[in-house]
MDTraj code that builds the backbone (N, CA, C; nanometers):
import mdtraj as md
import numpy as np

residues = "UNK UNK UNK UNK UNK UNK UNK UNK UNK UNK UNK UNK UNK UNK UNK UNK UNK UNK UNK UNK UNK UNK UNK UNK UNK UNK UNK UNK UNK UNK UNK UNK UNK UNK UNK UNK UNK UNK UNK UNK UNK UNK UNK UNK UNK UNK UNK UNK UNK UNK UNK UNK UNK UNK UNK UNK UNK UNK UNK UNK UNK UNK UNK UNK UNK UNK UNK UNK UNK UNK UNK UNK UNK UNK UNK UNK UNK UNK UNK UNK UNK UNK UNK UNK UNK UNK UNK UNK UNK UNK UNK UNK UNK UNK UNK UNK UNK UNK UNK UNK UNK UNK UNK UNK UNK".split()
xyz = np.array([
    [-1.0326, -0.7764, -0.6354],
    [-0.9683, -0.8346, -0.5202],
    [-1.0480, -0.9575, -0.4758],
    [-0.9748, -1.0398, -0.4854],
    [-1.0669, -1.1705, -0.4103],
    [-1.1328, -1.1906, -0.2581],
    [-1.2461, -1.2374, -0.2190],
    [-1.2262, -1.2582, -0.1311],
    [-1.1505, -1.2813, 0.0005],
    [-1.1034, -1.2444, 0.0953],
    [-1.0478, -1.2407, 0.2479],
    [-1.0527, -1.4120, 0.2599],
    [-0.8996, -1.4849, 0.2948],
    [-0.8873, -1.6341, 0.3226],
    [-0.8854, -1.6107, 0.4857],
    [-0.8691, -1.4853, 0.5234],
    [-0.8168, -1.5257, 0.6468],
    [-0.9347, -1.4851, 0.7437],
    [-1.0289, -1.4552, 0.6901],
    [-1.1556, -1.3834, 0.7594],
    [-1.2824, -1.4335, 0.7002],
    [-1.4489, -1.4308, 0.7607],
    [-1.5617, -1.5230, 0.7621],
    [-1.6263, -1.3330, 0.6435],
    [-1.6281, -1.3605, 0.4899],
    [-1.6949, -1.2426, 0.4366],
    [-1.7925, -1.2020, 0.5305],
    [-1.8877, -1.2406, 0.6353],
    [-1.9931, -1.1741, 0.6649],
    [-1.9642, -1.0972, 0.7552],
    [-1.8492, -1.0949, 0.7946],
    [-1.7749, -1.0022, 0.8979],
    [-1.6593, -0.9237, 0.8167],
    [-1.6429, -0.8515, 0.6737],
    [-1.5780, -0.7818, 0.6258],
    [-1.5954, -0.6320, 0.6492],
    [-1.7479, -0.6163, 0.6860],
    [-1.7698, -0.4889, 0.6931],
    [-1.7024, -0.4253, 0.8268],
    [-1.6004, -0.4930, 0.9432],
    [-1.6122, -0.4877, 1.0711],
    [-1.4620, -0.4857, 1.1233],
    [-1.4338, -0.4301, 1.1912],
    [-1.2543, -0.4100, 1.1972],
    [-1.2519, -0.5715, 1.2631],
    [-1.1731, -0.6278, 1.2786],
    [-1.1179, -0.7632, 1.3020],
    [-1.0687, -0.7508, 1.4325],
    [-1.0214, -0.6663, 1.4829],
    [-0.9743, -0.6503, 1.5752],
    [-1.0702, -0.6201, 1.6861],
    [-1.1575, -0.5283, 1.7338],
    [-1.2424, -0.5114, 1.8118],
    [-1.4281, -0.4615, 1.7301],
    [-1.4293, -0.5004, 1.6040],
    [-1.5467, -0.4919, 1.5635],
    [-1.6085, -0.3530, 1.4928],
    [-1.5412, -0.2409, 1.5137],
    [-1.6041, -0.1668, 1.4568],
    [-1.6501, -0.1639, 1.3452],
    [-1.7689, -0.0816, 1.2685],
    [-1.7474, -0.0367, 1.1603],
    [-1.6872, 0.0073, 1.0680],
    [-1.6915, 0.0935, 0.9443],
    [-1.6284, 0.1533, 0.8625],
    [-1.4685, 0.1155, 0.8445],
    [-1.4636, 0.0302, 0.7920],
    [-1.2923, -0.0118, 0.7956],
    [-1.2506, -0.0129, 0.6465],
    [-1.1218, -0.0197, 0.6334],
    [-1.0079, -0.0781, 0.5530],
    [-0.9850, -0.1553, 0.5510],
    [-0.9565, -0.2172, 0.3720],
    [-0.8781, -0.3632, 0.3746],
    [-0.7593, -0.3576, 0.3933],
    [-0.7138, -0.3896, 0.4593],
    [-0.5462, -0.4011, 0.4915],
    [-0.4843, -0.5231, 0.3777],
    [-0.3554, -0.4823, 0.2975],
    [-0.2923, -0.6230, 0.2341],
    [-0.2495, -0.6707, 0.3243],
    [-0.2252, -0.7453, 0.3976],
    [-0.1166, -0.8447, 0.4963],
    [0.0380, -0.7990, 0.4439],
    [0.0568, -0.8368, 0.3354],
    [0.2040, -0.8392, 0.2922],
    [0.2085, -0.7616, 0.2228],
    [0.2822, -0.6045, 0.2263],
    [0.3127, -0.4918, 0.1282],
    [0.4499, -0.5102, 0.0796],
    [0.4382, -0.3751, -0.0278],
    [0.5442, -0.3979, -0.1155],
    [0.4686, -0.4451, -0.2348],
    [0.5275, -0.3912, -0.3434],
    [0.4603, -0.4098, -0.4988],
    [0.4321, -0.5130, -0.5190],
    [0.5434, -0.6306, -0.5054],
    [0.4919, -0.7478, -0.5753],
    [0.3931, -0.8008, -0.4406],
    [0.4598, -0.8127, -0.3236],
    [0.3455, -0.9139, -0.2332],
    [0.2345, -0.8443, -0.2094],
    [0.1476, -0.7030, -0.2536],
    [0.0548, -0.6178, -0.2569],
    [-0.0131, -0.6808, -0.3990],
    [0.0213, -0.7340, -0.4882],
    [-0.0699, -0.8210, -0.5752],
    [-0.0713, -0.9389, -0.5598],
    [0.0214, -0.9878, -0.4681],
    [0.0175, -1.1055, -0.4239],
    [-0.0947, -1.1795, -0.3115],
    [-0.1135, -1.0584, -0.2228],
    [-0.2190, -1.0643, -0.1354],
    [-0.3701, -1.0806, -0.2155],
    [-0.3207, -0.9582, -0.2906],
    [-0.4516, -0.9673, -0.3693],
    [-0.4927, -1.0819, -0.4313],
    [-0.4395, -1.1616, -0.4869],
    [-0.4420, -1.2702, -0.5553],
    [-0.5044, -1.3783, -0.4724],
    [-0.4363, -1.3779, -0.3383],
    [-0.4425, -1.4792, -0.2633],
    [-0.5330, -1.4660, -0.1297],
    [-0.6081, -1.3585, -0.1303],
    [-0.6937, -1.2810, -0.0269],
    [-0.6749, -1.3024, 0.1000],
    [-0.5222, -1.2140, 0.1011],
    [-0.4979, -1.1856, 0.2068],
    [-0.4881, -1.0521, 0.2500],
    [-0.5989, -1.0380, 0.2981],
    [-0.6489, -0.9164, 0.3398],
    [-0.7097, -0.8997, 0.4165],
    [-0.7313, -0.8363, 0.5551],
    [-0.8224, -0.8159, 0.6796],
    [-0.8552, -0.6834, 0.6671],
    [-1.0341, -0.6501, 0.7206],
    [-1.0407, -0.5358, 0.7333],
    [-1.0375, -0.4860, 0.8661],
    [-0.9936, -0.3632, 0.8956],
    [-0.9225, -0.2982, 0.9814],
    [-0.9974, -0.1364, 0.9878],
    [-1.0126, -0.0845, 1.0917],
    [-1.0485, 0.0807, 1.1540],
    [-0.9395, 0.1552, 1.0999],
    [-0.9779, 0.2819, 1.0988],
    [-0.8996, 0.4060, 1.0514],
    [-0.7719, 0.3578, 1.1746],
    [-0.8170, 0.3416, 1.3032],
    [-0.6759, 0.3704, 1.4330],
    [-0.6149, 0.2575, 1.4324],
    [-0.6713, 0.1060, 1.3862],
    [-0.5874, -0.0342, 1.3624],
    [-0.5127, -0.0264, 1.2134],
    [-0.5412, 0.0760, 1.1203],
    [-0.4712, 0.0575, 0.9810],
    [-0.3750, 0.1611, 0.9756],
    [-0.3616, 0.2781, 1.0675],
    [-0.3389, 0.4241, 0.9676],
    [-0.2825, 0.5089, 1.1524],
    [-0.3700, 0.4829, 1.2352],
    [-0.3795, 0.5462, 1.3498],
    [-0.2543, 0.5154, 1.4448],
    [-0.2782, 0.5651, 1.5589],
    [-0.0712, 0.5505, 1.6694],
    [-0.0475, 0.3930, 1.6484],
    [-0.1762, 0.3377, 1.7257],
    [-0.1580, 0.1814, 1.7212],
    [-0.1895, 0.0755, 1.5988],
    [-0.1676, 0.1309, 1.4383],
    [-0.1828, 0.1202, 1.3616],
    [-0.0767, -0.0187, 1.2929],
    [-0.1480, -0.1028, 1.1976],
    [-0.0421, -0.1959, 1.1499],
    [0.0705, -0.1819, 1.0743],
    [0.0490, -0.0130, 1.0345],
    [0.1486, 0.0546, 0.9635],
    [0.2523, 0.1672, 1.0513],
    [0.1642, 0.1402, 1.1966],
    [0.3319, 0.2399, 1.2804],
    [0.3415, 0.1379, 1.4079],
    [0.2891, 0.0015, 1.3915],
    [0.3467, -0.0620, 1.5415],
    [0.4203, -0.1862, 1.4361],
    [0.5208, -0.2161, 1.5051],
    [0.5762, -0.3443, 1.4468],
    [0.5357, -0.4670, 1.5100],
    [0.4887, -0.4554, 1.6094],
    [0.4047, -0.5758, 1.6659],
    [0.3202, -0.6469, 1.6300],
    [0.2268, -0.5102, 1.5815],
    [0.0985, -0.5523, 1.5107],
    [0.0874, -0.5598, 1.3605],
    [0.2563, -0.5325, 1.3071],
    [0.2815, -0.5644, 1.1587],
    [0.3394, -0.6991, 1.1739],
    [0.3819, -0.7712, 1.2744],
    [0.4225, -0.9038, 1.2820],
    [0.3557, -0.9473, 1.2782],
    [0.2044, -0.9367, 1.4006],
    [0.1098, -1.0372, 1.3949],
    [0.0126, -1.0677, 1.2980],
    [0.0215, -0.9613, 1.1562],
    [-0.0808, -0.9576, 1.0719],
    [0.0159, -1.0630, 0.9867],
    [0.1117, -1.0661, 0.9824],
    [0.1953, -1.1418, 0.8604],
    [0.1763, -1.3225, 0.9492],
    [0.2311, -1.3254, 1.0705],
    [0.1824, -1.4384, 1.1089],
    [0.0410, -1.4923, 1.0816],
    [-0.0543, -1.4212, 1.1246],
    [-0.1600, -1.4486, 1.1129],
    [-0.1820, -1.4496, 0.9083],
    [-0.1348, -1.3297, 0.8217],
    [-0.1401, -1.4214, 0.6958],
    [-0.1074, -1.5524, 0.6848],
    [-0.0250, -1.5842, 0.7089],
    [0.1008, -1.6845, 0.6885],
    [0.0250, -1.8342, 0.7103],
    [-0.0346, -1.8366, 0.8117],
    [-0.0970, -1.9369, 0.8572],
    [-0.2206, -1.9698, 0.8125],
    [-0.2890, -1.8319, 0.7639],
    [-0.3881, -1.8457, 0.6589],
    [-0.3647, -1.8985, 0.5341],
    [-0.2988, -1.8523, 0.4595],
    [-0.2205, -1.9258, 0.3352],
    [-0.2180, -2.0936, 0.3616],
    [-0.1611, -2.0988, 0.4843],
    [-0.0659, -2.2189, 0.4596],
    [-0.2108, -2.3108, 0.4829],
    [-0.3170, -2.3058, 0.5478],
    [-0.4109, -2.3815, 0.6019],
    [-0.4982, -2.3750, 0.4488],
    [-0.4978, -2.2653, 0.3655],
    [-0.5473, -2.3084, 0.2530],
    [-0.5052, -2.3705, 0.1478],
    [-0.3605, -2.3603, 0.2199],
    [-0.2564, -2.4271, 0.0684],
    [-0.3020, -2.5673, 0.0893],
    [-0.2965, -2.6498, 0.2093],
    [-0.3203, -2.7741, 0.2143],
    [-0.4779, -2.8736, 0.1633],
    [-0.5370, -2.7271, 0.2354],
    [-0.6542, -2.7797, 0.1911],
    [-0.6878, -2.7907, 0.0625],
    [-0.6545, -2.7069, -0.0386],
    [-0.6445, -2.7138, -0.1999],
    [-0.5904, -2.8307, -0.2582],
    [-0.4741, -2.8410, -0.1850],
    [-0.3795, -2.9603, -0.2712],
    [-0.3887, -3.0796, -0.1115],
    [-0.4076, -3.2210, -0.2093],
    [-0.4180, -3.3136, -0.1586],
    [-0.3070, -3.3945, -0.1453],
    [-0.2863, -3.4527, 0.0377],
    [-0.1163, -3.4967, 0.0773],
    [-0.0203, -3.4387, 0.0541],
    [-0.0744, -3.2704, 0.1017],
    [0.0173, -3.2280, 0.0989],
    [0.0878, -3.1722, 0.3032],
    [0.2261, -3.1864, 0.3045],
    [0.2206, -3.1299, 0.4444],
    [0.2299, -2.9853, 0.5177],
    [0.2452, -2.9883, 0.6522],
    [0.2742, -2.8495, 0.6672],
    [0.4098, -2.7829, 0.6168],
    [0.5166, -2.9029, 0.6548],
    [0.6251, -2.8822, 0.5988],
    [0.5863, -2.8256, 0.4303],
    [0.5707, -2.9124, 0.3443],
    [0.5310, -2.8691, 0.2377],
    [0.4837, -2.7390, 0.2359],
    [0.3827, -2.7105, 0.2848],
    [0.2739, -2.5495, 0.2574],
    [0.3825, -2.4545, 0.3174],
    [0.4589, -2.4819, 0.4168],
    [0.5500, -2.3692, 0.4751],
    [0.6536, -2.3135, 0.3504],
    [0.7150, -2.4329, 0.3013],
    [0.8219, -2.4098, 0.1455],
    [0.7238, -2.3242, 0.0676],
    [0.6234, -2.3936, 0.0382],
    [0.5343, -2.3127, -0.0750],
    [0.5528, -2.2141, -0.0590],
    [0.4953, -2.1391, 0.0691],
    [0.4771, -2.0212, 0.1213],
    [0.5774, -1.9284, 0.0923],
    [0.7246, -1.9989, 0.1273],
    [0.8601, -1.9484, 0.1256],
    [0.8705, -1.8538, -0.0116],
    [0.8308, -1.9858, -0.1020],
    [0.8875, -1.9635, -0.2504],
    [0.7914, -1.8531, -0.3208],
    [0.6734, -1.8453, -0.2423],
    [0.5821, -1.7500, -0.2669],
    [0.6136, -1.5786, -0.2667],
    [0.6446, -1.5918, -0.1285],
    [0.6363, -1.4943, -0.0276],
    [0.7786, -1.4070, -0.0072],
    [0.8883, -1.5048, -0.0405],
    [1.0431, -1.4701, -0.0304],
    [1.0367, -1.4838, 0.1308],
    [1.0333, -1.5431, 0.2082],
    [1.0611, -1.5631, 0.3337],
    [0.9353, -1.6026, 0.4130],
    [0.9493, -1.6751, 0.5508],
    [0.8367, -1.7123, 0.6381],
    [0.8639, -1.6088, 0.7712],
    [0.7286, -1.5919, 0.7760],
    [0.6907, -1.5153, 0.8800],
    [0.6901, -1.5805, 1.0698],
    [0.6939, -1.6964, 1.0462],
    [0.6885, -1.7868, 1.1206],
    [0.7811, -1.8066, 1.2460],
])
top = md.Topology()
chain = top.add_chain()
for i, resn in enumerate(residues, 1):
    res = top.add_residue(resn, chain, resSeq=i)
    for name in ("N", "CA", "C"):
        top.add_atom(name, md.element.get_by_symbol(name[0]), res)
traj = md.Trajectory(xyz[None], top)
């Protein structure tokens, strides 16, 4: 799994959300194909047993399954540009599209 685009590695060991310890990598985008897709593209945050799995979890609140895909989304797109040169947001958003099968946005 590659490195986390959307997070600083020296803070992987640490839920993202309020800091704890012992966490999970969360994919951002599930589902078979965008679950190797994340992988590919390290999009992945780590997350606590009660932010990944738990009531208020990214897998039983839809709120906080929106804001992880936004928050991918924008990660992607800020690295898409930076990789490729003149390229726009407009641009990185399509990319994203054609990537992703839809924007989160």
């Amino acid at each position: 799994m590659k490195d986390s685009i959307v997070i600083d590695m020296k803070y992987a060991g640490y839920d993202m959300i309020d800091g704890t310890p012992n966490v999970h990598r969360h994919h951002i985008f599930e589902g078979t194909a965008n679950r190797r897709l994340s992988d590919e593209d390290g999009l992945w945050v780590p997350l606590s047993y009660e932010h990944h799995e738990g009531n208020m979890s990214v897998h039983r609140n839809k709120e906080m399954s929106a804001l992880m895909h936004i928050i991918g989304q924008l990660a992607w797109e800020k690295h898409y540009i930076v990789e490729h040169e003149d390229v726009s947001e407009d641009d990185a958003r399509d990319a994203f599209r054609k990537r992703y099968g839809k924007s989160y946005l």
